[in-house]
Residue frames as qw, qx, qy, qz and C-alpha x, y, z in Angstrom:
[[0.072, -0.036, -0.997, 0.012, 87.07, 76.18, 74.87],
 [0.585, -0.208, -0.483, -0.618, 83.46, 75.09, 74.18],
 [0.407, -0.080, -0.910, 0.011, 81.79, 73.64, 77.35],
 [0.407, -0.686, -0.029, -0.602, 79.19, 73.98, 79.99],
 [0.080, -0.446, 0.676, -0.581, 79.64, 74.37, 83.93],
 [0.385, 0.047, 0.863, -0.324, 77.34, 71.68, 84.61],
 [0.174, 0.286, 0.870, 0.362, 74.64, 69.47, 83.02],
 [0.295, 0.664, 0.512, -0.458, 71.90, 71.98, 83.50],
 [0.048, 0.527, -0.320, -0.786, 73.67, 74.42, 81.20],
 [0.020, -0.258, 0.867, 0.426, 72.95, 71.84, 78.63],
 [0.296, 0.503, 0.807, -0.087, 68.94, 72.11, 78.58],
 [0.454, 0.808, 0.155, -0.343, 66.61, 73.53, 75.42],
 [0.400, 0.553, -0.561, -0.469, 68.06, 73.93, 71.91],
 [0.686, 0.081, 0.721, -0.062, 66.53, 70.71, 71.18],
 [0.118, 0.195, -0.644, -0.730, 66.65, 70.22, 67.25],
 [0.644, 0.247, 0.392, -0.609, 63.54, 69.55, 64.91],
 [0.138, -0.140, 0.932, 0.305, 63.75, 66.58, 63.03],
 [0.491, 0.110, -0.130, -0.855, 61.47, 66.18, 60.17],
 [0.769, 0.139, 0.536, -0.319, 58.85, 62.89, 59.72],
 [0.359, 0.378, -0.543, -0.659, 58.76, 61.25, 56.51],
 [0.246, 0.020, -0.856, -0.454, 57.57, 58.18, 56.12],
 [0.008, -0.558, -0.739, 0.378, 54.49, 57.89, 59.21],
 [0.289, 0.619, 0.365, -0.632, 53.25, 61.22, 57.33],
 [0.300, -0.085, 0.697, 0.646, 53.80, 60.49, 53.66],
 [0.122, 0.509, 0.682, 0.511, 50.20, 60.90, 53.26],
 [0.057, -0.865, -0.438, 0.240, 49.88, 64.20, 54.46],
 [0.457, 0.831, 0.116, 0.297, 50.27, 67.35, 52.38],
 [0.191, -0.969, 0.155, -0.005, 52.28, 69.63, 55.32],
 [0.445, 0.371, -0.679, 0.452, 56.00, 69.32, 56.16],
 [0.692, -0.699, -0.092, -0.155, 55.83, 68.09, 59.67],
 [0.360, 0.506, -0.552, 0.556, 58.62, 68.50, 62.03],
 [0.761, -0.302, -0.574, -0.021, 59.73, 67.27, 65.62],
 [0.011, -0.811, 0.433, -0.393, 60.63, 69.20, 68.22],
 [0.801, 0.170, -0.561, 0.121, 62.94, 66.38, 69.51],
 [0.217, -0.826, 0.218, -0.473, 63.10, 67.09, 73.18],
 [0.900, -0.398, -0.032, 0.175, 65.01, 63.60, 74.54],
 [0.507, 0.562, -0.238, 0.608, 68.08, 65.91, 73.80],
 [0.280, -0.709, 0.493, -0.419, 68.25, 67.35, 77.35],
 [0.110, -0.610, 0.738, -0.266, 69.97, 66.18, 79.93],
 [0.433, 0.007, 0.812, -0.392, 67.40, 63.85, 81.59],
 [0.013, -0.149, -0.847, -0.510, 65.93, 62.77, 77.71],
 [0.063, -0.546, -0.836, 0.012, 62.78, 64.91, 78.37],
 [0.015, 0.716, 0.341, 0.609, 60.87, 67.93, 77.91],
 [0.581, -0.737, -0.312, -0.144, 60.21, 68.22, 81.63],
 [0.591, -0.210, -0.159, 0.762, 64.19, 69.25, 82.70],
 [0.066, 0.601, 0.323, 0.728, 62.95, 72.53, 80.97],
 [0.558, -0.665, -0.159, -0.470, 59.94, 73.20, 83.65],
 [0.846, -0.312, -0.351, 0.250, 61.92, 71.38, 86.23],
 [0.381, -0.029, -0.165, 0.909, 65.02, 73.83, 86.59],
 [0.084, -0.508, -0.143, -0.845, 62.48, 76.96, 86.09],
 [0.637, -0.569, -0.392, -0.340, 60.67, 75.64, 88.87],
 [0.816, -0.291, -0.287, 0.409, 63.43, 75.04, 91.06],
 [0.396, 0.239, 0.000, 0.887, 64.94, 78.58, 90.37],
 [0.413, -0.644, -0.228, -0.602, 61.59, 80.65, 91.15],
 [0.751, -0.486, -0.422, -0.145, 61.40, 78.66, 93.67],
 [0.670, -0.375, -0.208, 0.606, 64.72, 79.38, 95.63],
 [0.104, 0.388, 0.121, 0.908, 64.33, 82.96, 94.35],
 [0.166, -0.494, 0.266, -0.811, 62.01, 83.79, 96.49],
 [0.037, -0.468, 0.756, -0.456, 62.53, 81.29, 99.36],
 [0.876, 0.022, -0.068, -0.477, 60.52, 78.66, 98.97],
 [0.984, -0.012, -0.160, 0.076, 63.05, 76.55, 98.45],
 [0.250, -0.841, 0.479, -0.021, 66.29, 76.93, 101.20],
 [0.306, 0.497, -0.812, 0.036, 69.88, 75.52, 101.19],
 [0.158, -0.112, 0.894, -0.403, 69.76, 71.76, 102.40],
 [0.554, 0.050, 0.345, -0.755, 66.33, 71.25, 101.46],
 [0.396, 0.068, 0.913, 0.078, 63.98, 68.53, 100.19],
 [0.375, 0.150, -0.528, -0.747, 62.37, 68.23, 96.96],
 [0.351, 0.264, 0.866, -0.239, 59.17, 66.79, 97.46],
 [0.396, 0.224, -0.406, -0.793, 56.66, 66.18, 93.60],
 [0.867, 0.270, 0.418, -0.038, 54.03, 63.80, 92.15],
 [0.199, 0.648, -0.516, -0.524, 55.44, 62.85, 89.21],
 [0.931, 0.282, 0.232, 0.017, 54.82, 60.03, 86.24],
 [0.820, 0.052, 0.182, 0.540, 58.57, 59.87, 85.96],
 [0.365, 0.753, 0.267, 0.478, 59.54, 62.49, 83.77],
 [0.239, -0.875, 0.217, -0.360, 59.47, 66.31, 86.23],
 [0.615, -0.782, 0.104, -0.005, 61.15, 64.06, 88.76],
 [0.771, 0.248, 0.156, 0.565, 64.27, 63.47, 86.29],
 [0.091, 0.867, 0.175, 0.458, 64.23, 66.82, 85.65],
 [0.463, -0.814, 0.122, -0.328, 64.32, 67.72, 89.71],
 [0.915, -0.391, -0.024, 0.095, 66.65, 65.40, 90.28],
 [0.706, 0.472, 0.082, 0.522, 68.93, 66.22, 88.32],
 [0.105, -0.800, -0.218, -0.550, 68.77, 69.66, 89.46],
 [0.662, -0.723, 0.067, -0.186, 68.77, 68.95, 92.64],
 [0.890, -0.204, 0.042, 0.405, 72.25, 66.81, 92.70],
 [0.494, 0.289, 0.020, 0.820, 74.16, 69.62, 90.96],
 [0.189, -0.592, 0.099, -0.777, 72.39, 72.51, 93.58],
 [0.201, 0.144, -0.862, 0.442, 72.40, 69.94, 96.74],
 [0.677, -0.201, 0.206, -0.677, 68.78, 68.94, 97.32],
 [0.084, 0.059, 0.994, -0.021, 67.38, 65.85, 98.01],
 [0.547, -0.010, -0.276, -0.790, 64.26, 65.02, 96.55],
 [0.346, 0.192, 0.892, -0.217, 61.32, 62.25, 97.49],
 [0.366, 0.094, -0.424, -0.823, 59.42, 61.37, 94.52],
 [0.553, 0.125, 0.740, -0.362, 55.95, 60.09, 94.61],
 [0.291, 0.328, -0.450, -0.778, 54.30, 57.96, 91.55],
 [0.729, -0.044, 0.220, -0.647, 51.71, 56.07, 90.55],
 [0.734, -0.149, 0.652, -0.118, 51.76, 52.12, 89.57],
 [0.759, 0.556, 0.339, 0.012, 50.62, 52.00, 86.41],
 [0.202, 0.813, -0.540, -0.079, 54.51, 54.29, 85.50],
 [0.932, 0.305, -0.197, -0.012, 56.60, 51.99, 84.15],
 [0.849, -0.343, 0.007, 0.402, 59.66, 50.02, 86.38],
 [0.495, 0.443, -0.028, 0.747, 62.21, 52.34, 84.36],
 [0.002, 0.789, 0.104, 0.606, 60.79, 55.22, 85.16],
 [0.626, -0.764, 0.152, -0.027, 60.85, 54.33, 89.02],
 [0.923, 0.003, 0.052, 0.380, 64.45, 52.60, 88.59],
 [0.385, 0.596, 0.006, 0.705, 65.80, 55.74, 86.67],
 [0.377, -0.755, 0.059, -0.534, 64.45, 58.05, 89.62],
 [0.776, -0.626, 0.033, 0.070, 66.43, 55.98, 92.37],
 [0.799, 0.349, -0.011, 0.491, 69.47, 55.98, 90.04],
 [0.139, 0.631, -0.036, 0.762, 69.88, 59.73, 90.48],
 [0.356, 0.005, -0.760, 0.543, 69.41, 59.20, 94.13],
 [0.503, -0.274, 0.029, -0.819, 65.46, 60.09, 94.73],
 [0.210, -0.021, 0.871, -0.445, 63.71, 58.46, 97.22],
 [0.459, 0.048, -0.650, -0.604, 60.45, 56.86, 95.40],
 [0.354, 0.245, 0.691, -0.580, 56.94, 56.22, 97.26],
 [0.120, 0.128, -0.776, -0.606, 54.81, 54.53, 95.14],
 [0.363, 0.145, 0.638, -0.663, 51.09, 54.50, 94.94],
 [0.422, 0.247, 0.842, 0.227, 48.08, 52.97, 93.64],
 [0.093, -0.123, -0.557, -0.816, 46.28, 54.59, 89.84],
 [0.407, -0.494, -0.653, -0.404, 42.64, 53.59, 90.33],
 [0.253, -0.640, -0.548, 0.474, 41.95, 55.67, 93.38],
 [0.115, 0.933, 0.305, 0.151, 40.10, 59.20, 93.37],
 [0.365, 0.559, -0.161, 0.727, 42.68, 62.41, 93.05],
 [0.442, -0.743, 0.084, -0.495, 40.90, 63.25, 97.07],
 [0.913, -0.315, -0.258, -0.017, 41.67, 59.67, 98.29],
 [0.403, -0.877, 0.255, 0.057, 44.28, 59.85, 100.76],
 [0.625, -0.275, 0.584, 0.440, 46.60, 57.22, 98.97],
 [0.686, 0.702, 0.119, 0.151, 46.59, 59.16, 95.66],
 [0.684, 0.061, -0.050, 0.725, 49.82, 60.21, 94.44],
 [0.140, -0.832, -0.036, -0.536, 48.05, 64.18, 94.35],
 [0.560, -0.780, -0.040, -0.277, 47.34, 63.61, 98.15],
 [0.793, -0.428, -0.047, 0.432, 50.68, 61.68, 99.69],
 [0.577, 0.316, 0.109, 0.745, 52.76, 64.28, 97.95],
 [0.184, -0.711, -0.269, -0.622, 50.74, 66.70, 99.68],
 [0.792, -0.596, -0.125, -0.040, 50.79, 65.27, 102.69],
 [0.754, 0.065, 0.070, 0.650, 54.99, 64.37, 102.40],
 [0.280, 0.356, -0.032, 0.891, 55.59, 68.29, 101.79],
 [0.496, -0.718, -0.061, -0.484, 53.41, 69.07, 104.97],
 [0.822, -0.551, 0.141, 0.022, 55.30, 66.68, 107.57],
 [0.821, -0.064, -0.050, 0.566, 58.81, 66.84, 106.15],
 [0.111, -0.916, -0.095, 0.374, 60.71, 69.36, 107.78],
 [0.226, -0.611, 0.450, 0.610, 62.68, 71.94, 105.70],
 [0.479, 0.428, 0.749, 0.164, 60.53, 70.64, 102.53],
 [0.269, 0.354, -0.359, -0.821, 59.45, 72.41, 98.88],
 [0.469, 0.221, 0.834, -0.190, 56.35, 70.77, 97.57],
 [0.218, -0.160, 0.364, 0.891, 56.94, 71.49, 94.12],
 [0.352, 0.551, 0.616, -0.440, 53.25, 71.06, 92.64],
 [0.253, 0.041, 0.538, 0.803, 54.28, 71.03, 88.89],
 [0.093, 0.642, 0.739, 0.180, 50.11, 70.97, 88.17],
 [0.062, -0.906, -0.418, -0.026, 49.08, 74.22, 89.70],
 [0.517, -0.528, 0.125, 0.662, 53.10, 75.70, 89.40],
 [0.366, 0.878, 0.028, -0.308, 53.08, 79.04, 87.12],
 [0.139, -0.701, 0.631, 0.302, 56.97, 78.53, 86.63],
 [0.666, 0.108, 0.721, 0.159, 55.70, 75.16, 84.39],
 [0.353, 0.869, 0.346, -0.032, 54.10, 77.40, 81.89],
 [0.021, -0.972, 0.162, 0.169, 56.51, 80.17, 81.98],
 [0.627, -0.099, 0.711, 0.303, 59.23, 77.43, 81.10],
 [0.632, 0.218, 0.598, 0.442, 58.17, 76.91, 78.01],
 [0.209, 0.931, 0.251, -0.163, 56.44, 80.86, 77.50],
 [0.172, -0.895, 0.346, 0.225, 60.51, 81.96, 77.91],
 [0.402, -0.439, 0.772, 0.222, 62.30, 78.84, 76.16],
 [0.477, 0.307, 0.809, -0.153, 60.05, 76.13, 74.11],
 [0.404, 0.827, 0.384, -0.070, 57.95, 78.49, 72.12],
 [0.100, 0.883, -0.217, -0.405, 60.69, 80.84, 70.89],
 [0.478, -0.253, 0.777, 0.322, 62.88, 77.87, 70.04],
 [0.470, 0.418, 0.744, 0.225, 60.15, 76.69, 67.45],
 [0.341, 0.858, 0.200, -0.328, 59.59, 80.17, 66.44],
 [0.264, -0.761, 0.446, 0.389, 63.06, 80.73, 65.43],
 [0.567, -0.050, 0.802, 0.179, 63.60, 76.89, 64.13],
 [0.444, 0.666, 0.591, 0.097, 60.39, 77.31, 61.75],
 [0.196, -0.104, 0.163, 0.961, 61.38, 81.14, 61.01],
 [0.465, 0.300, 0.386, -0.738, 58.04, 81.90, 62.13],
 [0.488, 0.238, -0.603, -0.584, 56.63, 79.29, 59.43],
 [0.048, 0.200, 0.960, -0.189, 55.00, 77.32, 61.77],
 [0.202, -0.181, -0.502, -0.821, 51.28, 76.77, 61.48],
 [0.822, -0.488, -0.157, -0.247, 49.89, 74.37, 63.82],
 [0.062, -0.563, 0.726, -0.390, 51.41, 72.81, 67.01],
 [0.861, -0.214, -0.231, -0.399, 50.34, 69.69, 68.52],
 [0.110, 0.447, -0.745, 0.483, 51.37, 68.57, 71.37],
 [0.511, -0.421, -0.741, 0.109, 50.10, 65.46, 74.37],
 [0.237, -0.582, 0.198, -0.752, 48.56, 67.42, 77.19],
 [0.625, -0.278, -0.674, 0.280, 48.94, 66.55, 81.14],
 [0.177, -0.622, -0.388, 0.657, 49.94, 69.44, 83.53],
 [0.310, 0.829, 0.442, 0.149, 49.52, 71.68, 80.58],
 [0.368, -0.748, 0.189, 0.518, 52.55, 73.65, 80.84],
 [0.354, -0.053, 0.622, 0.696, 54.28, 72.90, 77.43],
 [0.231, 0.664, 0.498, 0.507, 50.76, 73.40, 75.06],
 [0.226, -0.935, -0.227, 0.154, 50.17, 76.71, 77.46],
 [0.410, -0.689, 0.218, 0.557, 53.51, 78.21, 77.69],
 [0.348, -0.071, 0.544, 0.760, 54.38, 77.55, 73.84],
 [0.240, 0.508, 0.571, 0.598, 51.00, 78.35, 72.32],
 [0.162, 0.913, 0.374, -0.017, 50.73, 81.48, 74.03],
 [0.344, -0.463, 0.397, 0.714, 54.06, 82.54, 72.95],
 [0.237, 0.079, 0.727, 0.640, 53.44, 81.40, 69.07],
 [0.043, 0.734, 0.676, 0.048, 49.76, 82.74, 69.37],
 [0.330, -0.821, 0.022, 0.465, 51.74, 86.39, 69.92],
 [0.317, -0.394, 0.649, 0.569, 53.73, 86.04, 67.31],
 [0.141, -0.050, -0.752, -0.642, 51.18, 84.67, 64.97],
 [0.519, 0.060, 0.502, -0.689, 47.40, 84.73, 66.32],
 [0.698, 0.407, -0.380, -0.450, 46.72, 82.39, 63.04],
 [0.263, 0.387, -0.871, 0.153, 48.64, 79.82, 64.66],
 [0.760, -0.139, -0.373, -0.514, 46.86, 76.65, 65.40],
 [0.230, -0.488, 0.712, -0.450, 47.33, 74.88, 68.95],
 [0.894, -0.180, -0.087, -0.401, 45.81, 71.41, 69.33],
 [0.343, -0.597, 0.633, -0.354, 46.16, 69.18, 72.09],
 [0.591, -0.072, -0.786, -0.167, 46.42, 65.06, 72.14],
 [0.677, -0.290, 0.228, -0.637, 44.18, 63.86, 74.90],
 [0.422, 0.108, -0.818, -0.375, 43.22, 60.42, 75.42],
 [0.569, -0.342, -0.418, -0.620, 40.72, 58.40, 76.72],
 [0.655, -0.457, -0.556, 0.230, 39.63, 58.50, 80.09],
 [0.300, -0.059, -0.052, 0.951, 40.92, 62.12, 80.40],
 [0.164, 0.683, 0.499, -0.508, 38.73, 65.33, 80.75],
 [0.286, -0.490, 0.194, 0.800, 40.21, 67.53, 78.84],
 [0.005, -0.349, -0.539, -0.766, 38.53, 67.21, 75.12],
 [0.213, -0.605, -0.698, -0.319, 34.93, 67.23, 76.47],
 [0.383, -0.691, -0.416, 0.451, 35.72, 69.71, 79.03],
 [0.261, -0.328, 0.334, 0.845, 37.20, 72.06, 76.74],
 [0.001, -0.287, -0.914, -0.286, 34.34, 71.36, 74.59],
 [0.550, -0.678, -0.425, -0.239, 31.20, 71.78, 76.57],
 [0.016, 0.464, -0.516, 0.720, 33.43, 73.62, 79.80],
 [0.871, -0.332, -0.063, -0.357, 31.41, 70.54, 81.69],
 [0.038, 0.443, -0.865, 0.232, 34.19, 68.67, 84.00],
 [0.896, 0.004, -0.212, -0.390, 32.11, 65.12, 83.47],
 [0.544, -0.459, 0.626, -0.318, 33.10, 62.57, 85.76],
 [0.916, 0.046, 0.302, -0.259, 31.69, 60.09, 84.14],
 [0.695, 0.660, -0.272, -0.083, 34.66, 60.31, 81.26],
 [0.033, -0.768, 0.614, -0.180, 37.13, 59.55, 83.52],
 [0.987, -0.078, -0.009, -0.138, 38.39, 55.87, 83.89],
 [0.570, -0.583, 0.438, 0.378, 41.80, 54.21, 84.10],
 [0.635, 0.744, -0.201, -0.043, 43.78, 54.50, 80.72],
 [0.941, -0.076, 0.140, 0.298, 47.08, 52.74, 80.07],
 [0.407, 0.731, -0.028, 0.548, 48.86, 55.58, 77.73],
 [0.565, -0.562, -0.154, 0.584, 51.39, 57.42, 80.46],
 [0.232, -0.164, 0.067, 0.956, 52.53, 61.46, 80.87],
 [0.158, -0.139, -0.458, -0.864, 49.10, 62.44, 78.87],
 [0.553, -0.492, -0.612, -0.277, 45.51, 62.96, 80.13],
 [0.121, 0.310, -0.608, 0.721, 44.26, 63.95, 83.22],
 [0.281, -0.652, -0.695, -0.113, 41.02, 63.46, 85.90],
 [0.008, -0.882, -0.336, 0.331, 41.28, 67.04, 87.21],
 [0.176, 0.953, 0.247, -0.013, 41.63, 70.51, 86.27],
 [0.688, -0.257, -0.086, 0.673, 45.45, 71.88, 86.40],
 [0.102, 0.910, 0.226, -0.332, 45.69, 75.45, 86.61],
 [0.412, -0.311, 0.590, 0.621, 48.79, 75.10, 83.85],
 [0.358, 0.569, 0.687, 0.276, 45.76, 74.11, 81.51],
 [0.145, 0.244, -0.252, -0.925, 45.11, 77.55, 79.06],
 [0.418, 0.485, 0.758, -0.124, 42.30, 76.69, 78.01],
 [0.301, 0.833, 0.221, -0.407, 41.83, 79.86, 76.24],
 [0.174, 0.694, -0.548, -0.434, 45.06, 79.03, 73.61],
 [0.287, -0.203, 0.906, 0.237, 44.11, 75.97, 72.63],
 [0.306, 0.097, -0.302, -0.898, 42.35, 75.29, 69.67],
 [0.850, -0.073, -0.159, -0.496, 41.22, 72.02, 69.86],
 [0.322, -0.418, 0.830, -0.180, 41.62, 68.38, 71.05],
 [0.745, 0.231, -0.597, -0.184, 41.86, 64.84, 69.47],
 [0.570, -0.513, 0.579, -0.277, 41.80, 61.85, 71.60],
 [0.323, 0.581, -0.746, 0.028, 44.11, 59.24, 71.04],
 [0.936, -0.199, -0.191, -0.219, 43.36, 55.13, 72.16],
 [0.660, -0.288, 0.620, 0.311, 46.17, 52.90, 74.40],
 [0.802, 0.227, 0.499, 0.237, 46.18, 50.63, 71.48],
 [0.276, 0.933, 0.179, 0.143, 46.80, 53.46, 69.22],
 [0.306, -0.881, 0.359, -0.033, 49.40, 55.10, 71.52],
 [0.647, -0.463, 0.595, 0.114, 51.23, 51.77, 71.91],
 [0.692, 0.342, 0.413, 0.483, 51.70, 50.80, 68.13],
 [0.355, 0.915, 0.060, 0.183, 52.50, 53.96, 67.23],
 [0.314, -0.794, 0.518, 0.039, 55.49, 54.31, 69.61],
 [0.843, 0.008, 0.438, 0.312, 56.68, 51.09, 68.09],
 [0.579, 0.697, 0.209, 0.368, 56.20, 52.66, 64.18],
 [0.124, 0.954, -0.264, 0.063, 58.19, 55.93, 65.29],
 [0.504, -0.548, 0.665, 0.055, 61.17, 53.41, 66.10],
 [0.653, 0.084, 0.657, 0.369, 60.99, 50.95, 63.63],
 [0.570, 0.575, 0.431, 0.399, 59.86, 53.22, 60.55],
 [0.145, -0.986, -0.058, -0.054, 61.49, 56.85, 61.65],
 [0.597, 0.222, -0.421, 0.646, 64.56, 55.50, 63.81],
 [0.256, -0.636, 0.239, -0.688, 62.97, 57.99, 66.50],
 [0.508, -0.271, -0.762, 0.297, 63.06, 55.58, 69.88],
 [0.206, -0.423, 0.135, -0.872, 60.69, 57.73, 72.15],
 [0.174, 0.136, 0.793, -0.567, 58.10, 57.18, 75.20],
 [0.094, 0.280, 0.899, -0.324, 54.93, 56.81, 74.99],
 [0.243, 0.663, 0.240, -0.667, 53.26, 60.11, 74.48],
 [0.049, 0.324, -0.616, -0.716, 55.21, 60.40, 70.87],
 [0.059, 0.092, 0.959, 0.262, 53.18, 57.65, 69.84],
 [0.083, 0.779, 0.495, -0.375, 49.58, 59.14, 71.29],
 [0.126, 0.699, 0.145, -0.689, 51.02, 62.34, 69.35],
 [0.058, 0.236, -0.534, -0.810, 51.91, 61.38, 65.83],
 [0.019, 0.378, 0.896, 0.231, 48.37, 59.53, 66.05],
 [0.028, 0.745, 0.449, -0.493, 46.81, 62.39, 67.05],
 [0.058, -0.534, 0.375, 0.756, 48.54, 64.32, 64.00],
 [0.147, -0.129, -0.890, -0.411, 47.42, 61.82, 61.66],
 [0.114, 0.611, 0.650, -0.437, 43.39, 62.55, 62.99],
 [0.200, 0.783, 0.184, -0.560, 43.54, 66.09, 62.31],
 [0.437, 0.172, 0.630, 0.619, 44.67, 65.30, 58.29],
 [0.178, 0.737, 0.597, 0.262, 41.61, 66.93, 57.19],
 [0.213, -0.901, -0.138, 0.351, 43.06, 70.33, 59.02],
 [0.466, -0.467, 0.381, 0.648, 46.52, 70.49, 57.14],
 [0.746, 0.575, 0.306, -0.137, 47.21, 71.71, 53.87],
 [0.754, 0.424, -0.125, 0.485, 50.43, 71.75, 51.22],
 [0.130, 0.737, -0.231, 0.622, 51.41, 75.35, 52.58],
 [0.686, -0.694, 0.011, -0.218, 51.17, 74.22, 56.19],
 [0.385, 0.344, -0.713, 0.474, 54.36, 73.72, 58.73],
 [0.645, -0.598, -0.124, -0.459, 53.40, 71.37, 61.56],
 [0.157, 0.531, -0.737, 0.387, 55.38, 71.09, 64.35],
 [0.676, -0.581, -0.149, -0.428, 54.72, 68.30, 66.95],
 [0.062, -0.810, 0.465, -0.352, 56.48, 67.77, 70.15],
 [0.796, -0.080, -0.561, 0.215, 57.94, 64.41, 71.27],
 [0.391, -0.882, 0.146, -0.216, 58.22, 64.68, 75.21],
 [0.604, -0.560, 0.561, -0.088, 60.62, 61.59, 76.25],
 [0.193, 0.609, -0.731, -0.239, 62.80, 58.82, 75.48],
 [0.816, -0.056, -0.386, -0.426, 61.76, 55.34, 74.40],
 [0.517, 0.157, -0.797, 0.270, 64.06, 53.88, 76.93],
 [0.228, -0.114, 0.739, -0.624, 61.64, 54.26, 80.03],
 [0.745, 0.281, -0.007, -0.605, 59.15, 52.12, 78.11],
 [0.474, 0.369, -0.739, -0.306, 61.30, 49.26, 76.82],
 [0.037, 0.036, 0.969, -0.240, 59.15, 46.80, 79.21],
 [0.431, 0.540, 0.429, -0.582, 56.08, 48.07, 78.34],
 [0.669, 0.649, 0.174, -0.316, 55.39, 49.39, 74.40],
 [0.510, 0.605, -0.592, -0.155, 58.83, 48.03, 73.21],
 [0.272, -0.200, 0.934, -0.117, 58.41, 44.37, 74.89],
 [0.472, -0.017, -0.730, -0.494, 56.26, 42.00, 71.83],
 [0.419, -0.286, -0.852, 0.130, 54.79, 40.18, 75.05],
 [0.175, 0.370, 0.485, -0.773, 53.44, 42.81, 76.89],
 [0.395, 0.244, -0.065, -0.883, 51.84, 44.36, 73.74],
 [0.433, -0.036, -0.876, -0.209, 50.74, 40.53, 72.82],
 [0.064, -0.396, -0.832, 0.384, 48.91, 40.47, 76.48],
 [0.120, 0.480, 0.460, -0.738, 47.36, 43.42, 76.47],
 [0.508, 0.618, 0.599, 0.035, 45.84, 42.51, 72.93],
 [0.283, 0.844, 0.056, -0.452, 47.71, 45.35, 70.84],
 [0.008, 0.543, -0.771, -0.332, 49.31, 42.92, 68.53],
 [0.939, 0.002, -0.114, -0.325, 48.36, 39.91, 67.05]]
């Protein structure tokens, strides 16, 4: 009999599912690596279990304990999950501007959900950085998972992610392209595929109000780019030590407005129902046109699932207020 011993068993071998009609006018084959197949419909169950394993390997995290993360939804699916089939409890913190689902989903699974405000500095004491910091200093018997500056995010995808697509493509991939946040997925897969093929092209989707093109750029962390941005899971205003800088090739930055009609088009002209990011990435694919050519295989990665979004970029009245519709 065919089955696994619990739901974890059942993350990675996500399938790649090709585009056709959003890239009709580009020469390459593009393909999806379709990652709302795990458990918790998201890329982040990957990095989530690796983290959680390291982590009780060498005793960070003990029996009985609490899971304590920022998290814009996503990792804390991931951990929760995790946590209910290996008996943690978890307390997730996140920021306002994540969308009701995302907090809704994250109490479903029985996380405890502290919720703070976007438009304050990453030092201020009510950022989500700092109470999550603060929460895995004063609760006792705590694991403060710190996806941003956590090696085991990277190494996720260095040991899983990146071989998958090598395999999938039979090493006939060319470019990747992927949204970047903690920077674990573009880091962990493109220095796998950059091993394998050093010809292989890595480029990140960014978007606006984020550091990350112009810092990558001009290695100038510029304050001044940073602002509040609407697009969710992508972008960042500091520095995560997940970021590679040194395997990526380049970065495209990607508008809201942009982000949010595109997640519509990958649902209504695909059939792909995804989150947010998807949308930020197949516009960010479409940018770099002028890079691809006939012989090219481009993979890009879809992180999540359009259903923690369906009040936000799949409700005609939000995108009607916030002016990305007529």
């Amino acid at each position: 009999m065919q089955y696994a011993k619990n739901i974890l068993e059942t993350i990675g071998n996500t399938p790649l599912v090709k585009i056709n009609k959003l890239t009709a006018d580009l020469p390459c084959l593009v393909l999806s690596k379709y990652e709302t197949f795990n458990p918790g419909n998201s890329v982040k169950d990957r990095m989530a279990l690796q983290m959680i394993e390291d982590a009780e390997a060498d005793g960070r995290l003990k029996p009985g304990g609490t899971i304590i993360e920022g998290t814009s939804g996503n990792t804390g699916m991931g951990l929760a999950l995790a946590a209910i089939v290996k008996g943690y409890k978890c307390i997730f913190v996140i920021s306002d501007k994540q969308s009701k689902e995302k907090m809704d989903i994250l109490r479903a699974v029985g996380a405890e959900v502290v919720v703070c405000p976007t438009d304050v500095e990453p030092e201020d004491p009510r950022s989500y950085y700092s109470v999550s910091k603060r929460l895995g200093e004063e609760t006792p018997n705590s694991w403060y998972v710190n996806q941003y500056d956590n090696p085991s995010n990277t190494k996720a995808h260095y040991q899983s992610t990146g071989p998958e697509i090598w395999k999938q493509t039979e090493g006939k991939i060319t470019h990747f392209v992927v949204g970047v946040g903690t920077g674990g997925t573009i880091s962990g897969v493109g220095k796998y595929l950059k091993e394998q093929n050093p010809d292989i092209k890595i480029w990140g989707i960014d978007t606006y109000g984020s550091v990350f093109k112009k810092y990558h750029e001009t290695g100038i962390f510029d304050e001044k780019e940073i602002y509040p941005y609407v697009t969710e899971g992508i972008g960042e205003d500091i520095l995560p030590e997940n970021v590679n800088f040194d395997v990526i090739d380049g970065f495209t930055k990607v508008t809201d407005k942009d982000a949010a009609v595109y997640t519509q088009l990958l649902a209504k002209e695909e059939g792909m129902f995804l989150g947010n990011s998807a949308g930020a990435a197949i516009k960010g694919l479409l940018q770099l046109k002028e890079h691809f050519t006939k012989d090219d295989v481009v993979v890009v990665l879809f992180h999540d699932h359009g259903s923690r979004y369906v009040g936000k970029m799949f409700n005609d009245d939000w995108m009607r207020k916030m002016g990305y519709i007529e």
